[in-house]
SERO-4910 file (N, C-alpha, C, O; in steps of 0.05 Angstrom, whole numbers):
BEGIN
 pado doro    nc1    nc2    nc3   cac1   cac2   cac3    cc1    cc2    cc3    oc1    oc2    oc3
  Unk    A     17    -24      0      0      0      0     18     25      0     39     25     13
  Unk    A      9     47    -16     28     68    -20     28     84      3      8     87     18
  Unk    A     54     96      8     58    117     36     37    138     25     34    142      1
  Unk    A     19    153     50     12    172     52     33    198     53     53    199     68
  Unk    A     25    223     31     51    233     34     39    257     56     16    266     53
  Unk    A     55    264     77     46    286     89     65    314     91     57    335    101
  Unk    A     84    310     83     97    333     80     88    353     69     73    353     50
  Unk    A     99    375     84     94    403     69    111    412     52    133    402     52
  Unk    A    105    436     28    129    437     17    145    454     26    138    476     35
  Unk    A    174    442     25    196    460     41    200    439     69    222    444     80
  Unk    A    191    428     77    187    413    108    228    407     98    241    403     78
  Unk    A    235    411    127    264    420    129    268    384    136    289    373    130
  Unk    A    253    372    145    267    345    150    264    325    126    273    303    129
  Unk    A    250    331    100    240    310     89    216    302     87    201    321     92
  Unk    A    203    280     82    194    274     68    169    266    104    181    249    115
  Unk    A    152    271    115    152    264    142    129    231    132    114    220    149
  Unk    A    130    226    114    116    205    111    123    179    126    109    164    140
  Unk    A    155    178    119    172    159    128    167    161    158    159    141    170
  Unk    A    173    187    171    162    186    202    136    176    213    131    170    236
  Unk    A    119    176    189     96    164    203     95    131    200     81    117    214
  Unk    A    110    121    181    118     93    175    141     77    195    138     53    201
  Unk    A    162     93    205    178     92    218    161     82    248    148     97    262
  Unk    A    167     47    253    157     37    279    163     43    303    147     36    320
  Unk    A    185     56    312    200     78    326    186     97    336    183    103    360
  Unk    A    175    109    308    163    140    320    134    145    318    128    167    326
  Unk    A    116    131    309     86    121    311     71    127    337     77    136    359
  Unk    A     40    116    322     29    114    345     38     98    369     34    104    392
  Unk    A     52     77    360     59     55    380     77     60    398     77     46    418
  Unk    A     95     79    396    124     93    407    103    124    424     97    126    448
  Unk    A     96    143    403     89    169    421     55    180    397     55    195    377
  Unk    A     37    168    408      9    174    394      9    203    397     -4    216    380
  Unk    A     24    217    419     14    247    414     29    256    389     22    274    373
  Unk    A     57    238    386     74    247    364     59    237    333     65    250    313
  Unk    A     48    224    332     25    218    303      7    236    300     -1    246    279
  Unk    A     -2    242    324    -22    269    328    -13    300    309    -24    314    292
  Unk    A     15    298    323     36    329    323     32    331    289     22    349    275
  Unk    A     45    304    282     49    295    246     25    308    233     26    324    214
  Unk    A      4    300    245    -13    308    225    -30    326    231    -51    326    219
  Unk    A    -24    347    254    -27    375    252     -5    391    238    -10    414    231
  Unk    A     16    381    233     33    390    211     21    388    184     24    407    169
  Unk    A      9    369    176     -9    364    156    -34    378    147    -45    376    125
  Unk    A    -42    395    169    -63    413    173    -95    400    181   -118    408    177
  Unk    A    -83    372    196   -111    363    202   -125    378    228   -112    381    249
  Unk    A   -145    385    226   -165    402    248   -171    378    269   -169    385    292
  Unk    A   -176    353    264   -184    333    274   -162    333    296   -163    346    317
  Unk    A   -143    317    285   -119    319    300   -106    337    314    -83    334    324
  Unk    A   -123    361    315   -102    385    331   -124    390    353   -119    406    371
  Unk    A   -149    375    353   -171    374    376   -163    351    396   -166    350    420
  Unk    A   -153    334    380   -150    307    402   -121    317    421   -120    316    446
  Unk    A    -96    327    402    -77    328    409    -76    353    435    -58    354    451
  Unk    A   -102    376    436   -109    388    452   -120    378    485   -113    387    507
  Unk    A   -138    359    478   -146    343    495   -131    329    512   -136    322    535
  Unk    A   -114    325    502    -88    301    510    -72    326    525    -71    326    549
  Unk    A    -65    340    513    -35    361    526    -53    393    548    -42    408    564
  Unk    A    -76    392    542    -87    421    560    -76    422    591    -65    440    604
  Unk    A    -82    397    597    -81    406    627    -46    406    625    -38    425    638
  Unk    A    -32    397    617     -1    403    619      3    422    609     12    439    624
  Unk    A      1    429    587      8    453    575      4    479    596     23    491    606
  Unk    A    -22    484    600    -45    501    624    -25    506    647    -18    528    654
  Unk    A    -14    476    661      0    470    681     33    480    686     44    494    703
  Unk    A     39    469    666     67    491    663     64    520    662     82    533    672
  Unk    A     44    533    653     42    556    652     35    570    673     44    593    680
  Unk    A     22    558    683     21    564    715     31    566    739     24    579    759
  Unk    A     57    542    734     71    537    746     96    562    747    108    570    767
  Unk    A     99    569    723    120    592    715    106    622    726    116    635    743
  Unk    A     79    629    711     67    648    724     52    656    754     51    677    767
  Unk    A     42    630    759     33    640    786     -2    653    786    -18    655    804
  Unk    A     -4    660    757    -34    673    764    -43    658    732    -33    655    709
  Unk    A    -72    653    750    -89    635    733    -95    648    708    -96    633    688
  Unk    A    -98    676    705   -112    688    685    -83    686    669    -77    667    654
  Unk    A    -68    707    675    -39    692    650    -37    680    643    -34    680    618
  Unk    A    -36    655    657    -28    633    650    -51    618    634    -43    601    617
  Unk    A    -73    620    635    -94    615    617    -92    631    585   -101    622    563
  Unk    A    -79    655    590    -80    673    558    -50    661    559    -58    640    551
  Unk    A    -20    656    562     -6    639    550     -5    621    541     10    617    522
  Unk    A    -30    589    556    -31    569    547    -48    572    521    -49    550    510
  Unk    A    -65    594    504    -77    605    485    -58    598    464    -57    580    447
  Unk    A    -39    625    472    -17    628    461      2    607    451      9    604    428
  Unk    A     11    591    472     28    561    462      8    548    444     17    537    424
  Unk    A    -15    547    446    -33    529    420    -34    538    395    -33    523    375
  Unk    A    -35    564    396    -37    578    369      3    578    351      9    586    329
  Unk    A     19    569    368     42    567    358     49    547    350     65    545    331
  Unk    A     34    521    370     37    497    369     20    484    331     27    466    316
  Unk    A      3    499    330    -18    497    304      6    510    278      9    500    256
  Unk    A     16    527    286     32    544    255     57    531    262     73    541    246
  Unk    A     68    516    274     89    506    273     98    480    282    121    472    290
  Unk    A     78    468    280     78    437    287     93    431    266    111    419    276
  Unk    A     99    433    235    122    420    222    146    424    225    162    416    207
  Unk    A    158    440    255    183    442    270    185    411    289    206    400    298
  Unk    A    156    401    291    170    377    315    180    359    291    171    359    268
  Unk    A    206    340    303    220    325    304    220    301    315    238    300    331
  Unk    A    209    281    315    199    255    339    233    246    338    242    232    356
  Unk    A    249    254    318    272    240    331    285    247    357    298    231    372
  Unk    A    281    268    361    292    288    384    279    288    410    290    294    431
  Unk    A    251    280    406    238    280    423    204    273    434    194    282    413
  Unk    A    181    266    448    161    263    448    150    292    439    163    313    442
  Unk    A    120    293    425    110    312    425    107    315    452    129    323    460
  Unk    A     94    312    469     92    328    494    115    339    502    109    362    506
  Unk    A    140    338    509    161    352    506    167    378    496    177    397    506
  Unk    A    156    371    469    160    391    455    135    409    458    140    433    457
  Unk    A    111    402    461     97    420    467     92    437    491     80    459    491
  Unk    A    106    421    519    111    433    538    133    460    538    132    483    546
  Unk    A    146    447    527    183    464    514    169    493    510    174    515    519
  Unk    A    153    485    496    138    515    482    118    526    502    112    550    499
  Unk    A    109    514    521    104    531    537    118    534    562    107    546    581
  Unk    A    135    527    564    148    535    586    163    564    576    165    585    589
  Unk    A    174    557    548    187    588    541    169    608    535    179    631    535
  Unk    A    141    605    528    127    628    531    115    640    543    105    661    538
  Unk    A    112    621    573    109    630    602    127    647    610    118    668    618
  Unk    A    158    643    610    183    642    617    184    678    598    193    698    610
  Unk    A    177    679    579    176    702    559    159    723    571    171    745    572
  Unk    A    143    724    578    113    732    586    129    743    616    135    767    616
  Unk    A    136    728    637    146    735    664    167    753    655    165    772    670
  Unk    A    192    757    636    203    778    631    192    803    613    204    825    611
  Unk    A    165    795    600    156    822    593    147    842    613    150    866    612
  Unk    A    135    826    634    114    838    659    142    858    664    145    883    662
  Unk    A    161    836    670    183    859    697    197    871    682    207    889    696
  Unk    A    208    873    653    210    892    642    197    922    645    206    945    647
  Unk    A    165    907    642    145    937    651    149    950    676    150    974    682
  Unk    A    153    928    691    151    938    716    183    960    733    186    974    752
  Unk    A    199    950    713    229    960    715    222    986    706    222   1004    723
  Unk    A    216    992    679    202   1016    653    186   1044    681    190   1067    686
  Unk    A    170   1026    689    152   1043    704    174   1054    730    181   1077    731
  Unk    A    183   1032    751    197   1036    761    208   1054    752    199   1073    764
  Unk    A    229   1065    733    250   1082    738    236   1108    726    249   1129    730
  Unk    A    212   1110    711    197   1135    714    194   1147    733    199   1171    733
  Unk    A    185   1133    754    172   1135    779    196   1153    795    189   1174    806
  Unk    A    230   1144    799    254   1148    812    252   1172    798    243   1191    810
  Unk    A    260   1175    769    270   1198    749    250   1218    757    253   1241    751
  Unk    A    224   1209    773    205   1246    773    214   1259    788    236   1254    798
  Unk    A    201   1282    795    209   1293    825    204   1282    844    196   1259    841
  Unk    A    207   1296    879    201   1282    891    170   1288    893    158   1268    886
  Unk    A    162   1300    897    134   1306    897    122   1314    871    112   1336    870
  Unk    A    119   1296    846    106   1301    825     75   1307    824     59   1289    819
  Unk    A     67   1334    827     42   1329    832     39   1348    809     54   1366    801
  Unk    A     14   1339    798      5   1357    772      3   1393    776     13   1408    793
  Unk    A    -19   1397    747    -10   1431    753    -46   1436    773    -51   1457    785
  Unk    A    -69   1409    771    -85   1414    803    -75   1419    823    -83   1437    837
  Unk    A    -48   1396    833    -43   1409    856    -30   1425    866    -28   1426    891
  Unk    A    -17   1445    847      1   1463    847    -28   1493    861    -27   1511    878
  Unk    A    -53   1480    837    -69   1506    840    -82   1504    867    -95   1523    875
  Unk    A    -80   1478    882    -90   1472    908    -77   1473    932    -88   1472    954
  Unk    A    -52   1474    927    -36   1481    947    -32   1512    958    -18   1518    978
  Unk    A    -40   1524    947    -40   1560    956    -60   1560    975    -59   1579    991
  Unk    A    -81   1542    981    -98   1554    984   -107   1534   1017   -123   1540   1034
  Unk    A    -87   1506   1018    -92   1493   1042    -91   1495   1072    -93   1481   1092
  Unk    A    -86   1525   1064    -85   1537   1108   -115   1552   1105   -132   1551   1123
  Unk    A   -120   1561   1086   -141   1575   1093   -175   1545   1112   -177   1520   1113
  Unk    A   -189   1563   1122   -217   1547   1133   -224   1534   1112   -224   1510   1117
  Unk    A   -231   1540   1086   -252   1530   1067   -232   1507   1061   -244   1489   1049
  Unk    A   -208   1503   1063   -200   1474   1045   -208   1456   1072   -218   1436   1062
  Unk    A   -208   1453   1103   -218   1437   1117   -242   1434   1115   -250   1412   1124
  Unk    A   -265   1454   1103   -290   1446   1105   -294   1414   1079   -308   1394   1082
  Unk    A   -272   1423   1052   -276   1410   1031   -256   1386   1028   -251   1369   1012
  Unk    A   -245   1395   1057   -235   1363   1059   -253   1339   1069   -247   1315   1068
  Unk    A   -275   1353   1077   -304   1324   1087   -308   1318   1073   -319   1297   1075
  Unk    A   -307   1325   1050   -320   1318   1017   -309   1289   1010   -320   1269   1003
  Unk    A   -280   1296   1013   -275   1274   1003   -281   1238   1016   -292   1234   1038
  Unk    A   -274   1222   1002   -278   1199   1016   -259   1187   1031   -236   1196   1027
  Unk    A   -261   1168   1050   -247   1175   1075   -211   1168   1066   -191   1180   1073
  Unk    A   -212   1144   1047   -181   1139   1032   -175   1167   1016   -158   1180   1028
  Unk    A   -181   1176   1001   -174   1202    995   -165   1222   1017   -144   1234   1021
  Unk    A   -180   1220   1024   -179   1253   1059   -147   1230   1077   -134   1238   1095
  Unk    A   -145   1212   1068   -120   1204   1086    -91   1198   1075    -69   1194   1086
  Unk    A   -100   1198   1044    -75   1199   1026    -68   1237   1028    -47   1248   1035
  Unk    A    -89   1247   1019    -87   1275   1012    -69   1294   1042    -50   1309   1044
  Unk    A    -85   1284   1055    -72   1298   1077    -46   1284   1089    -32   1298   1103
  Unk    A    -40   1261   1086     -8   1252   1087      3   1278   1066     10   1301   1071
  Unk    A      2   1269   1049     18   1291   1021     22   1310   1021     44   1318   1014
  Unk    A     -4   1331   1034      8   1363   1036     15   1369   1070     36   1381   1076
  Unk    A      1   1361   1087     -3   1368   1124     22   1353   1135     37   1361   1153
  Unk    A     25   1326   1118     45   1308   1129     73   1319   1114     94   1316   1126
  Unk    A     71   1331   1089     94   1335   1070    107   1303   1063    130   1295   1067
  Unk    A     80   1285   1048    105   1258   1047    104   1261   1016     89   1277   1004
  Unk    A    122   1244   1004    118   1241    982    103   1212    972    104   1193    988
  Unk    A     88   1209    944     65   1188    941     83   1167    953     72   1156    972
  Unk    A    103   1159    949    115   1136    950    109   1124    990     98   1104    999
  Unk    A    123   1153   1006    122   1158   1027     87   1148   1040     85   1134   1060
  Unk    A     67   1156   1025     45   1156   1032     36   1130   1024     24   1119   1042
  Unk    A     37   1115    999     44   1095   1001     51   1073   1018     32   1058   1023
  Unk    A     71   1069   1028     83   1058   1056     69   1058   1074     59   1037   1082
  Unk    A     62   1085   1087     47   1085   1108     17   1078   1100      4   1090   1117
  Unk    A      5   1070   1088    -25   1069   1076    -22   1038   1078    -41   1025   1086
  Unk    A      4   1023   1068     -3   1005   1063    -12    994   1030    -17    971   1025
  Unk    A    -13   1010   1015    -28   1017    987    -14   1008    972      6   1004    986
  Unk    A     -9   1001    945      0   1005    913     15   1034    912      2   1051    925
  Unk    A     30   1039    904     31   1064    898     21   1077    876     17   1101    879
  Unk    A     16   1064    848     -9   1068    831    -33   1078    847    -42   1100    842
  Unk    A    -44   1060    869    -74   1067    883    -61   1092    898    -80   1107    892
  Unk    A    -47   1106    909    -45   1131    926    -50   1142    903    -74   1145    897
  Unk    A    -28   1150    881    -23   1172    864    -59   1177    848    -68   1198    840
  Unk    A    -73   1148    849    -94   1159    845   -122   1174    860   -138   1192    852
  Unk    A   -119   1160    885   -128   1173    910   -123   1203    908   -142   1217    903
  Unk    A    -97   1214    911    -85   1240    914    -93   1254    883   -101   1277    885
  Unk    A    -91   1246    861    -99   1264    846   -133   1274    849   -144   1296    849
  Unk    A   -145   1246    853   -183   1243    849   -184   1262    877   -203   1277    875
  Unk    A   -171   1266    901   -182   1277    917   -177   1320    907   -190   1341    906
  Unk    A   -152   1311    901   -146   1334    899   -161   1352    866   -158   1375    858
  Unk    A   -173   1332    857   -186   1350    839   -221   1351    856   -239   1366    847
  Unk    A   -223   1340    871   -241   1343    882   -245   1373    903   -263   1389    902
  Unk    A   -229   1371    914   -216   1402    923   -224   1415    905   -245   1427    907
  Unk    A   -212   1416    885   -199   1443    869   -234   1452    856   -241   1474    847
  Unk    A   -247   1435    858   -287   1434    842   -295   1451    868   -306   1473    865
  Unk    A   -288   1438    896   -306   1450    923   -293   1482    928   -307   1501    935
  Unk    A   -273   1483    923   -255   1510    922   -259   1525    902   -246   1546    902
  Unk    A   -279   1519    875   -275   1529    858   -257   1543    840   -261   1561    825
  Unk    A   -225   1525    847   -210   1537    827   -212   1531    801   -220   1508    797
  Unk    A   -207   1542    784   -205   1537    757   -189   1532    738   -173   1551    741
  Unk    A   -183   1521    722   -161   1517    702   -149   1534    685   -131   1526    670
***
């Protein structure tokens, strides 16, 4: 009976027919690796079963690397949709498909955790490089005016995390980071506290822009 040919054209190993003939590398040796073959082939069939078979590992590594379910749920996405355009990269000589499909998600987990702290480095040194007290040109227009009576009346206004960031910042003289710390907070959540309160001010004070 004639070989089924499954190669693609260009397929860098040859001919992958022989791999599916080859008793070695079969269903009988690695069924996810007959699977892999003929999602290289562009079978839809085969890239549902071979899903079935690898999710919870795939999912699992990813999680394992990330730590949070939701990432690690949009990476293990990600490893499938790579796993589909480039399944005529596996090799059964080298290795099981699961291997190789883990391989791929472990490095795009692994990819993913250096994009985050990249960001988080990026933001970081914005954050160092401002002043110490970066506060917009609201609080510049709100600060003239915080000894007088009317900014304590329009400090009840605010809500009670606001009225305790705000007043660290100008009464305390800290900076967000400073207020931060002592809050306990994100420092994202102060800097937003302290602007939302302080434009809140600046509406009850009626200053204007």
């Amino acid at each position: 009976m004639p070989t089924a040919t499954l190669a693609r054209p260009g397929d860098p190993w040859g001919t992958l027919a022989r791999v599916v003939d080859a008793p070695d590398r079969t269903a009988d040796a690695d069924p996810t690796g007959a699977l892999l073959v003929a999602v290289a082939a562009g079978d839809d069939d085969a890239f549902a079963r071979l899903y079935d078979v690898l999710e919870r590992p795939v999912l699992g590594t990813c999680l394992g690397v990330l730590r949070d379910p939701d990432h690690a749920a949009e990476v293990a996405q990600e490893v499938w949709v790579e796993a589909w355009r480039t399944a005529d990269r596996f090799d059964p000589a080298r290795g099981s498909a699961r291997t190789w499909v883990v391989t791929l998600a472990h490095r795009r987990a692994v990819d993913r955790v250096r994009s985050v702290q990249a960001q988080r480095d990026r933001d970081q040194r914005v954050l160092d490089e401002s002043a110490e007290r970066p506060f917009d040109v609201v609080a510049d227009e709100v600060e003239h005016l915080l000894e007088q009576v009317r900014v304590r009346d329009c400090l009840g206004t605010l809500t009670e995390t606001q009225h305790s960031a705000v007043v660290l910042a100008y009464y305390g003289g800290r900076t967000y980071r400073e207020v931060a710390e002592q809050l306990g907070a994100a420092l994202p959540t102060v800097k937003s506290r302290i602007r939302d309160g302080l434009i809140r001010l600046r509406d009850c004070l009626g200053v204007t822009a």
